[in-house]
C-alpha positions, 0 to 999 in steps of 0.5 A: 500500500502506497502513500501518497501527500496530497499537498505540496506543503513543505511542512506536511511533507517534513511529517512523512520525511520524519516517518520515514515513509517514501511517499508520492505527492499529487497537489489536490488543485481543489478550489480551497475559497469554495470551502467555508465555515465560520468555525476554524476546527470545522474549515480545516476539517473540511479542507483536509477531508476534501483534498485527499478525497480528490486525489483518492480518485486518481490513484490506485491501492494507496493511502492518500494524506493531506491536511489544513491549518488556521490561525484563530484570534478573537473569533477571526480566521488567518489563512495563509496572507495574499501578499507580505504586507498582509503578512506583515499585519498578521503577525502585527495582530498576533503580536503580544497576545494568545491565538489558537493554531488550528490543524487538521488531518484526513487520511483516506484509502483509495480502494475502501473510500475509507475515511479518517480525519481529526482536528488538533487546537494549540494555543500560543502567546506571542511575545511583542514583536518589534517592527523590525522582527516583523519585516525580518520575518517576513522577508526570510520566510516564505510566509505566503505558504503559512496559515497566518504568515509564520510556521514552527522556526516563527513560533520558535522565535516569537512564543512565550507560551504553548499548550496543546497540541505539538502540531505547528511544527508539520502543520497537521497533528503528526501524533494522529498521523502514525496511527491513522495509517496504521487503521488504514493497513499501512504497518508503522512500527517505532523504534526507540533510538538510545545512544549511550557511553555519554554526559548528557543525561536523560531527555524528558521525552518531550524534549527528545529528539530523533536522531539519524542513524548515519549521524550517530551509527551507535545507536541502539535500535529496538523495534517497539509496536506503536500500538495503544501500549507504546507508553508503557513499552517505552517505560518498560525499555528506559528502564533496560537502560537506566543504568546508563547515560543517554544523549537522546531518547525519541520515537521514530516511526518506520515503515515495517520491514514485514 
């Protein structure tokens, strides 16, 4: 079972690239202005669900991805800006206040028609940004791509405070994405990448991230089953290893070699 991305989205692509999946990308081209609602978990629930629907009719004995974001701020929905000097009053408006980061995910089979689909809510803080950040931003970062003119490196860069849901960084809400797959046919396993002999101590899992096996050939790697137990089984492995130093501790979802 084939995956494909129906978005050319950098981000959602990053989510794939992060499960190490080889997958195609077909840009659904639907008319994403046809599509309203007033209620952003419903637009992006909506959008989501209509782009892999589309693709889903083209293609044969594949799983089909796609996904939808928005900002919401006070009852107003930023998509992503027409111009850098919408850009530049969106993040004008965003600055110093609290805003919801609202994405969805859809996953679709081709042959069943068999649709999955969810929405994710974080909520930000912005600091106050200067005029200067601001322009910086906007002349860095192709911001005409982002729902409200900024992305996971803007977030980085402009937040105080975020809760929730970890979706701005792939622009979909990635925890859902391996699982999604999984109901759909399409075998995900995780591994537990340990690296050991080193000063830097334990990660909190939050923190950790996934390192690549080329970079770091030491690693430890232990296939774990990337059902609803996961945390339990990542719990009964850290305890395998707790006698020792590890630099990072993180989940990476694979395709299975089975």
């Amino acid at each position: 079972m084939r995956v494909v991305l129906a978005s050319e989205s950098q981000s959602r692509r990053r989510a794939l690239d992060i499960l190490g999946f080889t997958y195609e990308v077909r840009p659904s081209a639907i008319d994403e202005k046809s599509i309203r609602d007033s209620d952003p978990a419903a637009l992006t629930r909506k959008l989501a669900e209509a782009k892999p629907w589309k693709v889903a009719g083209d293609v044969q004995d594949a799983v089909v991805v796609s996904g939808d974001a928005v900002v919401a701020k006070d009852g107003r929905i930023l998509e992503k800006p027409r111009g850098n000097d919408e850009a530049v009053e969106f993040l004008r408006s965003l600055s110093g206040s609290a805003f919801q980061f609202v994405t969805s995910l859809a996953v679709i089979r081709s042959d069943t028609r068999k649709m999955l689909s969810t929405v994710e809510t974080s909520e930000i803080r912005f600091r106050r940004l200067v005029e200067r950040e601001i322009l910086d931003y906007v002349s860095r970062y192709p911001v005409l791509r982002f729902a409200g003119a900024f992305e996971g490196d803007g977030v980085l860069r402009f937040a105080d405070s975020v809760s929730g849901s970890y979706n701005f960084i792939t622009a979909l809400p990635m925890s859902r994405l391996a699982v999604f797959l999984r109901e759909q046919d399409v075998e995900v396993w995780v591994q537990l990448l340990v690296q050991d002999d080193t000063e830097e101590g334990i990660m909190d899992l939050k923190s950790a991230v996934v390192m690549n096996e080329a970079q770091f050939p030491e690693f430890i790697h232990e296939k774990i089953d990337a059902g609803p137990c996961c945390a339990d089984h990542f719990r009964q492995h850290l305890l395998r290893y707790s006698g020792k130093h590890l630099l990072r501790l993180g989940f990476l979802a694979v395709p299975s070699e089975q």
